[in-house]
N, C-alpha and C positions, 0 to 999 in steps of 0.2 A: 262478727263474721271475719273471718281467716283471707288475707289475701297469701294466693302463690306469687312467685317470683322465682327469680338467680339473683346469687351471690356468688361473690368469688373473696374464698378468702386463702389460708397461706396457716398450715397447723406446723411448722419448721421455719427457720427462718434459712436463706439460702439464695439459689441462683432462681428464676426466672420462671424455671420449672417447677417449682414447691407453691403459686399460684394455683388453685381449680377455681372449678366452678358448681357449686353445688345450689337443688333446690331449696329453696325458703319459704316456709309460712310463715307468715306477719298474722299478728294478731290486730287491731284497731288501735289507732294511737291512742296514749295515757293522756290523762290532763297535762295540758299545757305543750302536749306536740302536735303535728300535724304528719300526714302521710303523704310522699311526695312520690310522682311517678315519675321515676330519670327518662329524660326524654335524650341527655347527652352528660359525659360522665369529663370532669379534668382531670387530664394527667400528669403528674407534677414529679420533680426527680426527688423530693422527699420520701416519696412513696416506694423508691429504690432504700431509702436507709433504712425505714422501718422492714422491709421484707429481709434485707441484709442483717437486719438484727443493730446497724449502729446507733440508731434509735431506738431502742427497746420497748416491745408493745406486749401488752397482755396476748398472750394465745389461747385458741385458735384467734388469727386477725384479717377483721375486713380491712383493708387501706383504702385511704381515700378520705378529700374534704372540700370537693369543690364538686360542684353540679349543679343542674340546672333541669327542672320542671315544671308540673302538674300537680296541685291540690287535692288528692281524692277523696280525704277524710281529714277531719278535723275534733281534737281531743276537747274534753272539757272544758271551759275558762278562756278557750281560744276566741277573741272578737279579732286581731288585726288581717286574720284570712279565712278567708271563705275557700268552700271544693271551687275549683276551677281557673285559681291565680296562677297567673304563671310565677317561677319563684325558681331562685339561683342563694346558692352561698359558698363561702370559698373558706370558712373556718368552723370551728366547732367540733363534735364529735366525730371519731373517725368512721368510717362507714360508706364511702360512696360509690364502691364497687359492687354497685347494685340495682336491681332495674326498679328497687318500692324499697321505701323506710321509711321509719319513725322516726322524728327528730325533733327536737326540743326549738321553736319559734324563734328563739334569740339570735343564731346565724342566718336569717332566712331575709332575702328583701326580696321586692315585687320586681318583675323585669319591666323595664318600660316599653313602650308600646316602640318597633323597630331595630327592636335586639332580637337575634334569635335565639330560639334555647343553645344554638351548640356555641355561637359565640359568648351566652352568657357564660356559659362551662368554661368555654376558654379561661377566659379572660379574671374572672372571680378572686382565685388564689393569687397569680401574677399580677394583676390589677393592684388588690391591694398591696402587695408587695412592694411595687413599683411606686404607689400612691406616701408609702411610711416612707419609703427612701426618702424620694425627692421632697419629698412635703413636711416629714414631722420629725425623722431623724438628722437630716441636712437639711436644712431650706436652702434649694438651691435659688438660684439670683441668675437674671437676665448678665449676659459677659462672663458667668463664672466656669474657666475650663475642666473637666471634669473626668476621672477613668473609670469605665465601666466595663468590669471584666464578661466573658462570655454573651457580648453583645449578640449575640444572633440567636440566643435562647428564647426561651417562653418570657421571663420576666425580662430580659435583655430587648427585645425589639420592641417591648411595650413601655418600658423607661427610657430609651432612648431619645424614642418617637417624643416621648413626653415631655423630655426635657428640652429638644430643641423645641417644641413650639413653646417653652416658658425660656427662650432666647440665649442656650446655654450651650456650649461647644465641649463636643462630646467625643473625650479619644475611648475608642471601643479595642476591645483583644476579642480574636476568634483564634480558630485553629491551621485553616486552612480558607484556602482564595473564595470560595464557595462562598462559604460565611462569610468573607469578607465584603462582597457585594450584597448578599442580607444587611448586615451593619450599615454599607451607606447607605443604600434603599431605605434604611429605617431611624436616620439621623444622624447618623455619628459622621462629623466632619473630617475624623483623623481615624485611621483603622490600622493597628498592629497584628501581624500575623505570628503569632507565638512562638510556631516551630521555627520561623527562619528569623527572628528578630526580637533583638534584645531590650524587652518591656523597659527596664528603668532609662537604657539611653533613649530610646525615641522619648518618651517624655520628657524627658529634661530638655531633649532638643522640642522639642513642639512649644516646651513653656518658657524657652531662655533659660535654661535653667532654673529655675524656681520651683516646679513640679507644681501639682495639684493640692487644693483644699481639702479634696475629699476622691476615696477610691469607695467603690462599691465593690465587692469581693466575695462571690458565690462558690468558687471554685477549690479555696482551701488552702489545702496543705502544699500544692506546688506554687502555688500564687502569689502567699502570706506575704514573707519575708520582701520582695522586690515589689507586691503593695505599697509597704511601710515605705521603702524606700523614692517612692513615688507622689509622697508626699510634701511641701513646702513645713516649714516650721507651725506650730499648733491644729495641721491636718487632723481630716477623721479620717480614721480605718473603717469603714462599715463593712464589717466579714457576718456575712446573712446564710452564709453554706459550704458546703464540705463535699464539691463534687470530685474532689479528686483525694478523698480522707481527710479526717482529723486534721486540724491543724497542733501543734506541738504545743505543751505551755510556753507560755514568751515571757522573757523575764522584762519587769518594766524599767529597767535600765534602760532597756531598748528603746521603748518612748521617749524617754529623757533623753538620749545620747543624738536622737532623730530630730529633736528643736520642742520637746512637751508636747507630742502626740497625744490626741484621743484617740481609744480606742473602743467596740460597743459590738455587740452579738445581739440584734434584736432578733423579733421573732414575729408572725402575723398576729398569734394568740395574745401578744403582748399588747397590740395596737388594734384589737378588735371584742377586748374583754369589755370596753363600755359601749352598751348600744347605740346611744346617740352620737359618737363619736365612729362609729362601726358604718351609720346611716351617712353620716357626712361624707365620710373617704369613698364608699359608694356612688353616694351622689355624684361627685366631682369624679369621679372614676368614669361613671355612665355619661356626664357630659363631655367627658375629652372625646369619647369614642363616637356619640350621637353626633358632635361639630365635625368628624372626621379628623381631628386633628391625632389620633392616633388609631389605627388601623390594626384588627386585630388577625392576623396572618395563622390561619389553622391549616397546615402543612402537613398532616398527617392525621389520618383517620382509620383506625381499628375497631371491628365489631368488638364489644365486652367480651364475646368467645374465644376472641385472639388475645388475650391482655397477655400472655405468656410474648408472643411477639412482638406486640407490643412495649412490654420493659426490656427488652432483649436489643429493641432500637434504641429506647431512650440510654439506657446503657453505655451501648457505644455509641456515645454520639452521632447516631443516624438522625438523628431528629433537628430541626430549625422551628422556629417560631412557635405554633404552640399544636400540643394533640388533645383528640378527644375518644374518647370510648362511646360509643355507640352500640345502647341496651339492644 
């Protein structure tokens, strides 16, 4: 039996307005997926590079990979859910600009009992983001000082949070004064303001000169370079995203001339391709958030009908902390 829905998907790739919304009939999920009813959709600035085309996605494309429902049907061979589990996943196939789909079990965990579905939306895709940083790319360490570019974002105020309660001192970049107080409200001890303030001096001054171990760097191509230079001798660069373009090849003289830099371009997909490893970052993920020890700030809420408006905020950074779509 047929279920209707909406989708929204994007047959061009483009500005903002190449998003619709079109009817959907779902057929009953295959063996080994399950049918999930989006009761709340994440919105994540990836989902800007696939419609821009910098990510290149098969067309026509649904975007989207984080949400959070309701079981209605369940496929073949399926034991670990039944109709009626609440259930969120923040990787996996793309698809979640959508109010019902079929999805293959493997990105899928249970919500625990005190999350709600829109903060499980939230938080899913940025959660585990924020969980490989700190946790499996860097191990960050109690005293270790830290720069975390676009601190007042979606993955920014939920890595922040996160690392000071694991006792880490956290200089944050925003853009403007606004986000500046998002950043300290959400961890960060030390907050540089981009437009009026020169990233590599304040940290050198904040660290004695010595810079940081490790930068986390979402932002790209205007960032890159005064990253690196950000760094003390055998630093990591964690460059996770390309909010302001590409970053340029770097030639690795650059590392060496900087004291034997690392450098690393993960990905979620990288860090959530084994389930039981997928389970764990989860886990630890739902418990920072259930202790309160990190707060998950959903600052903006757009019907799925608006998603045009919606990336049109995320875009220009109108957006803080994290959004959701609401089917």
């Amino acid at each position: 039996m047929n279920t209707s829905g909406k989708i929204v998907r994007f047959h061009n790739t483009g500005a903002p307005e190449v998003l619709t919304m079109e009817n959907l009939e779902l057929g009953p999920p295959k063996a080994g997926e399950v049918q999930v009813e989006h009761k709340a959709i994440g919105l994540n600035f990836i989902e800007v590079y696939w419609r821009t085309g910098v990510y290149p996605q098969p067309l026509p494309c649904c975007p989207g990979t984080e949400g959070a429902g309701v079981v209605r049907a369940v496929g073949e061979g399926v034991t670990e859910f039944q109709v009626g589990d609440r259930v969120a996943y923040g990787s996996g196939p793309l698809g979640s600009y959508a109010t019902v789909r079929n999805m293959p079990t493997h990105p899928l965990v249970k919500i625990p009992d005190g999350i709600s579905f829109e903060t499980a939306a939230a938080m899913m895709l940025k959660g585990f983001t924020a969980q490989y940083l700190l946790r499996r790319v860097f191990r960050v360490q109690a005293g270790d000082t830290i720069l975390f570019h676009a601190a007042a974002g979606g993955v920014g105020t939920i890595a922040c949070q996160w690392a000071k309660a694991l006792g880490v001192r956290v200089i944050g970049t925003v853009s403007t004064e606004e986000k500046a107080e998002l950043a300290r409200a959400n961890g960060c001890a030390e907050v540089i303001i981009t437009s009026r303030e020169n990233v590599v001096e304040r940290v050198k001054a904040l660290t004695d000169g010595k810079g940081v171990p490790v930068v986390y760097d979402s932002v790209g191509k205007a960032t890159f370079v005064d990253s690196l230079n950000c760094l003390k001798p055998r630093g990591m660069m964690v460059s996770y995203g390309n909010a302001s373009g590409k970053v340029d090849p770097v030639p690795l003289q650059w590392l060496a001339e900087r004291g034997s830099l690392v450098l690393t371009r993960p990905t979620v997909a990288s860090f959530t391709v084994d389930k039981a490893e997928m389970l764990e970052s989860a886990a630890e993920m739902f418990e920072v958030v259930q202790s309160g020890q990190v707060k998950i700030h959903i600052n903006q809420r757009f019907a799925l009908a608006d998603v045009v408006q919606a990336h049109a905020a995320l875009e220009g950074r109108q957006t803080t902390g994290c959004t959701v779509l609401i089917p």
